[in-house]
C-alpha positions as CSV (number, residue, x, y, z in Angstrom):
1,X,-77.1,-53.9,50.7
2,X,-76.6,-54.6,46.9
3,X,-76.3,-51.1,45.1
4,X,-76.3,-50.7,41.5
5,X,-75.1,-47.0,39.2
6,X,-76.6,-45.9,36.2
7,X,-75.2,-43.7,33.9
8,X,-76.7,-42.4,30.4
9,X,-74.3,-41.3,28.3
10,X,-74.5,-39.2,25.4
11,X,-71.1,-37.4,24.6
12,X,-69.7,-37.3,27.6
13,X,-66.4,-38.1,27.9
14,X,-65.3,-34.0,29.2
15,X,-66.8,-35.5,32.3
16,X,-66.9,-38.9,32.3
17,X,-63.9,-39.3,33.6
18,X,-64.4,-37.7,37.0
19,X,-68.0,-39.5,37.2
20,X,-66.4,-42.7,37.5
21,X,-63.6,-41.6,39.7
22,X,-65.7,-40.0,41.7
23,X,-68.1,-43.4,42.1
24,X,-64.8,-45.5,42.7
25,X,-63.9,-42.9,45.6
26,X,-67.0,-43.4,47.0
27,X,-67.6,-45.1,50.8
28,X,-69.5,-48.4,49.6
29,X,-68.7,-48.7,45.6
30,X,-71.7,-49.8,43.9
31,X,-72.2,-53.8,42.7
32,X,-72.8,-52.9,39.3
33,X,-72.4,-50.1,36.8
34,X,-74.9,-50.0,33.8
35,X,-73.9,-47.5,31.5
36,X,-75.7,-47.0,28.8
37,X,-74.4,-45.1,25.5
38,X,-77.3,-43.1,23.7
39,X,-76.1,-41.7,19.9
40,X,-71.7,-41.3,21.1
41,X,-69.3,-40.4,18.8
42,X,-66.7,-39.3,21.3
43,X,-64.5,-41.5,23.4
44,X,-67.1,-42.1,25.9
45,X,-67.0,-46.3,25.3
46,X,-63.2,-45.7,25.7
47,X,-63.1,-43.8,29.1
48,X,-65.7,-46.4,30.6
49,X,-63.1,-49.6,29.8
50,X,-60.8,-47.7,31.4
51,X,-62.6,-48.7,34.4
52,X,-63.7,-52.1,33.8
53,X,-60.9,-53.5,36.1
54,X,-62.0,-51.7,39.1
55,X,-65.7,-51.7,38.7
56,X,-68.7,-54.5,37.8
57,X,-70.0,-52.7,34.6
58,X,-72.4,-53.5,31.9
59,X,-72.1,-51.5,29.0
60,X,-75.5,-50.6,26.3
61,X,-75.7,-48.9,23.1
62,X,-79.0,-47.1,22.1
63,X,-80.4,-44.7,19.6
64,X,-83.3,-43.2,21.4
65,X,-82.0,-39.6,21.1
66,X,-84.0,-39.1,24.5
67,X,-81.7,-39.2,28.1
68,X,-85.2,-40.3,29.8
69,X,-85.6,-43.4,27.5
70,X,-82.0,-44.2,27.9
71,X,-81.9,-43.1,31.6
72,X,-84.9,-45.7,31.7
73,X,-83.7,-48.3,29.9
74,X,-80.5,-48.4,31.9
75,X,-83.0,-48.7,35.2
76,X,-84.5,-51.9,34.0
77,X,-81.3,-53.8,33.2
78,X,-80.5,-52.9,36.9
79,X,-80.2,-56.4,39.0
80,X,-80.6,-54.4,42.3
């Protein structure tokens, strides 16, 4: 079973962190990681590449100021 994560981000890198360690940790890690980046000016972009060694993940950047458009968008670049 091919599995993917999506994650909209919009300033959240006081628990960002412990997303992503909690979706390495997990049973079956997913195939991909989309995470898409809605408005950030924290270190949210920076958390996430810590991760890019131990996860697939494809990172966006929007401005839609809305987490159901971004939460959206991120769905459709899903490949599973």
């Amino acid at each position: 079973m091919l599995t993917s994560v999506v994650i909209a981000v919009h300033n959240g890198e006081k628990y960002l962190r412990a997303q992503l360690h909690s979706i390495l940790n997990q049973t079956i890690t997913p195939d991909e990681l989309i995470v898409v980046f809605d408005k950030c000016n924290d270190t949210s972009e920076q958390i996430v590449s810590e991760f890019i060694n131990f996860l697939e993940i494809r990172m966006y950047f929007v401005n839609y100021g809305n987490h159901a458009k971004t939460f959206s968008f991120g769905i459709s670049k899903a490949s599973n």
